[in-house]
DOVO-959132 format. One record per residue (C-alpha): residue number from 1; residue in three letters; x, y, z. Coordinates in pm, 1 decimal. Layout:
REM residues N
NUM,ALA,X,Y,Z
...
***
This chain:
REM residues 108
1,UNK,-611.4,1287.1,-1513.4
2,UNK,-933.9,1532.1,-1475.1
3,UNK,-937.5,1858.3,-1261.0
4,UNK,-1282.7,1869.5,-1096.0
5,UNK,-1298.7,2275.7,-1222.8
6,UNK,-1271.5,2109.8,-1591.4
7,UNK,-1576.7,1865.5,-1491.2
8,UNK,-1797.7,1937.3,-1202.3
9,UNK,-1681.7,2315.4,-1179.8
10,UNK,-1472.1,2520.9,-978.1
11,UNK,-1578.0,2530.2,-623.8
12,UNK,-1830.2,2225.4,-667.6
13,UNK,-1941.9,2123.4,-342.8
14,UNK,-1701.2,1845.2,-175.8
15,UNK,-1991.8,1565.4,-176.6
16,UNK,-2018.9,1682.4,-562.8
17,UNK,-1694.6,1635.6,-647.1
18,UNK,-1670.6,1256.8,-468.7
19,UNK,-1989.7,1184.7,-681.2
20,UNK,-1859.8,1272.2,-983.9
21,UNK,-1553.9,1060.4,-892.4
22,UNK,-1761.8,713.0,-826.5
23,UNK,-2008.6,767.5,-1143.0
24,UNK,-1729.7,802.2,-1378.8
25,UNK,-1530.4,511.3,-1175.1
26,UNK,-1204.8,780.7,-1138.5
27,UNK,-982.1,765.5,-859.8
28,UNK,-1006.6,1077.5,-647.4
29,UNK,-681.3,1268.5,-533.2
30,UNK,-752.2,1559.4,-287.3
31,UNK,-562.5,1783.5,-53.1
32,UNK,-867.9,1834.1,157.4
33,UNK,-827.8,1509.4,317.4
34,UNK,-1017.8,1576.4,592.7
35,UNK,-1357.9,1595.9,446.8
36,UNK,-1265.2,1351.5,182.4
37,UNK,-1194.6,1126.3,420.4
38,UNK,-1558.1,1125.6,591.9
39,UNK,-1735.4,1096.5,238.9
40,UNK,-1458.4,757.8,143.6
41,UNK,-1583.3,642.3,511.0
42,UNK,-1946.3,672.8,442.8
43,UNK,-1946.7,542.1,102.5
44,UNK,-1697.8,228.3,100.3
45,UNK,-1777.4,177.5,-273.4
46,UNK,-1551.5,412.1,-469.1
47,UNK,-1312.1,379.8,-726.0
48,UNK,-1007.0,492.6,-443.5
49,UNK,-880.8,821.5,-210.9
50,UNK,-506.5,944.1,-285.0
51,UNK,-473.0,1171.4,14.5
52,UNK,-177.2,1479.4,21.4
53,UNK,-133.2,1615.4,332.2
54,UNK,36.3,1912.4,360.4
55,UNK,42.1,2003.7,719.1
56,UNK,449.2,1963.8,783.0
57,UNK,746.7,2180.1,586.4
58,UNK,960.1,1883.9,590.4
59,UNK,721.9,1660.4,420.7
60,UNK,519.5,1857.0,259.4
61,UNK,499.7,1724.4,-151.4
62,UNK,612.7,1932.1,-417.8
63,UNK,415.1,1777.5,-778.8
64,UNK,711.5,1593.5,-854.5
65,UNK,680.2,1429.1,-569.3
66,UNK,320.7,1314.2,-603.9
67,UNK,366.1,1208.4,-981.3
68,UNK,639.1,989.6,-830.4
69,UNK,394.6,866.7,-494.3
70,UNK,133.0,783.5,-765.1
71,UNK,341.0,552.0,-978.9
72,UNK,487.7,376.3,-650.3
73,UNK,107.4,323.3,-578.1
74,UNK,33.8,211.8,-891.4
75,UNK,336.0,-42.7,-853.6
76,UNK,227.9,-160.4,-526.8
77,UNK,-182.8,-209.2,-584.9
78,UNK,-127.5,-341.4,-944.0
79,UNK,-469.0,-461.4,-930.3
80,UNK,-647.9,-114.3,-833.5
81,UNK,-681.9,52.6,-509.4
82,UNK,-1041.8,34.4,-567.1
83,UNK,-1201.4,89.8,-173.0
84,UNK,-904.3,178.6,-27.3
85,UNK,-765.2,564.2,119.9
86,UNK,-398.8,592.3,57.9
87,UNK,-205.5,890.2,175.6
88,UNK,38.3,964.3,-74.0
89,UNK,287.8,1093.5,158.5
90,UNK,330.9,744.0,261.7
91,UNK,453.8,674.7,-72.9
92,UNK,785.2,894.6,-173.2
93,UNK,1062.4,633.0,-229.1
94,UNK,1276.6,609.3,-550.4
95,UNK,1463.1,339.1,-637.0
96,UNK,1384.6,123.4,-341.8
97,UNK,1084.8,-131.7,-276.5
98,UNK,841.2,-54.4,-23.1
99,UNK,1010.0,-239.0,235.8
100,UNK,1364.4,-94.8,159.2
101,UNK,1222.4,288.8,207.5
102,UNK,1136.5,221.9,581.9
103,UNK,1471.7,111.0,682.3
104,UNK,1710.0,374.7,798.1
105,UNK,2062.9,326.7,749.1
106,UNK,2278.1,310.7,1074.9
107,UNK,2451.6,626.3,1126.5
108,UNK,2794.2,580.3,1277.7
***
């Protein structure tokens, strides 16, 4: 893992930072998933977007969390998420397969 302050600087410009990502073939993970989002649209070609969004108290990831959503990605796309934008909110199960964490159990 690479900070962008450690590589393109702190405060680099968001379409320098998504650059840096596809020239040194890194996967990109961002909060700002807004504008990340637009640059992933416009250039289909990158190495893949991990999306956080943090926009709801009860879902909200704390960075145990993510380190967890990033290995169930990394479980699911064993070949690469190379092109794709993945939100990793989408991701928080433990101990369960994909399938397993959208079924609710019936309360009673």
């Amino acid at each position: 893992m690479t900070r962008t302050q450690d590589t393109v600087g702190l405060g680099a410009d968001d379409p320098d930072v998504f650059a840096y990502a596809r020239k040194e073939d890194r996967v990109l993970m961002t909060f700002n998933c807004r504008d990340f989002r637009v640059l992933a649209d416009a250039e289909p070609d990158h190495p893949g977007l991990l999306l956080v969004y943090q926009n709801k108290a009860h879902s909200d990831m704390r960075t145990a969390g993510i380190v967890s959503a990033v290995g169930n990605i990394w479980q699911t796309y064993a070949n690469g998420v190379r092109g794709m934008i993945l939100t990793l909110n989408d991701f928080q199960w433990q101990n369960t397969s994909p399938e397993q964490s959208r079924i609710s159990p019936a309360r009673g």
